[in-house]
N, C-alpha and C positions, 0 to 999 in steps of 0.2 A: 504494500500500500504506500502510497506516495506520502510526501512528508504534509503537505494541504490537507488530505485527510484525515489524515492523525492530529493534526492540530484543529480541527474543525472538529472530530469525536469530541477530543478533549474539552472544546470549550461548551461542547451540545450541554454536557455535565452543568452548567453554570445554568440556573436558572433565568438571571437576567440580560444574560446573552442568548438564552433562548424568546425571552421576551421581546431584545431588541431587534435579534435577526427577523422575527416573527413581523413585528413590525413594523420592519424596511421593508420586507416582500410584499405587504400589501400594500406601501403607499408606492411602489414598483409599480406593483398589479394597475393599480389605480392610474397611475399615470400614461402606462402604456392605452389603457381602454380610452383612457380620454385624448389622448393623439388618434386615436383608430375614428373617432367618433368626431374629433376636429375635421380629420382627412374626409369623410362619410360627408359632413356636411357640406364641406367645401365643395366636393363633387355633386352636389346637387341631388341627394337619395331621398326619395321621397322618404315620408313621415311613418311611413308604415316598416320599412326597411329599417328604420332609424330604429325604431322600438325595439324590434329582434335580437 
């Protein structure tokens, strides 16, 4: 196992490193769907499209 994942088990142990990483993923998540959904409207999708 590469040295990244050993240092990534180890820190999974830490509760508020699981908190934090937790966290960041969804304001990721979040940010990627609202670029897709900027892009979507720029292209002119209709409203029904949008919703999906």
């Amino acid at each position: 196992m590469n040295i990244a994942k050993d240092y990534f088990k180890k820190q999974w142990k830490n509760e508020e490193f699981q908190h934090s990483y937790l966290e960041e993923k969804v304001k990721l998540d979040i940010e990627y769907q609202l670029a897709n959904l900027k892009k979507d409207i720029q292209s002119q999708k209709s409203k029904e499209e949008l919703i999906k």
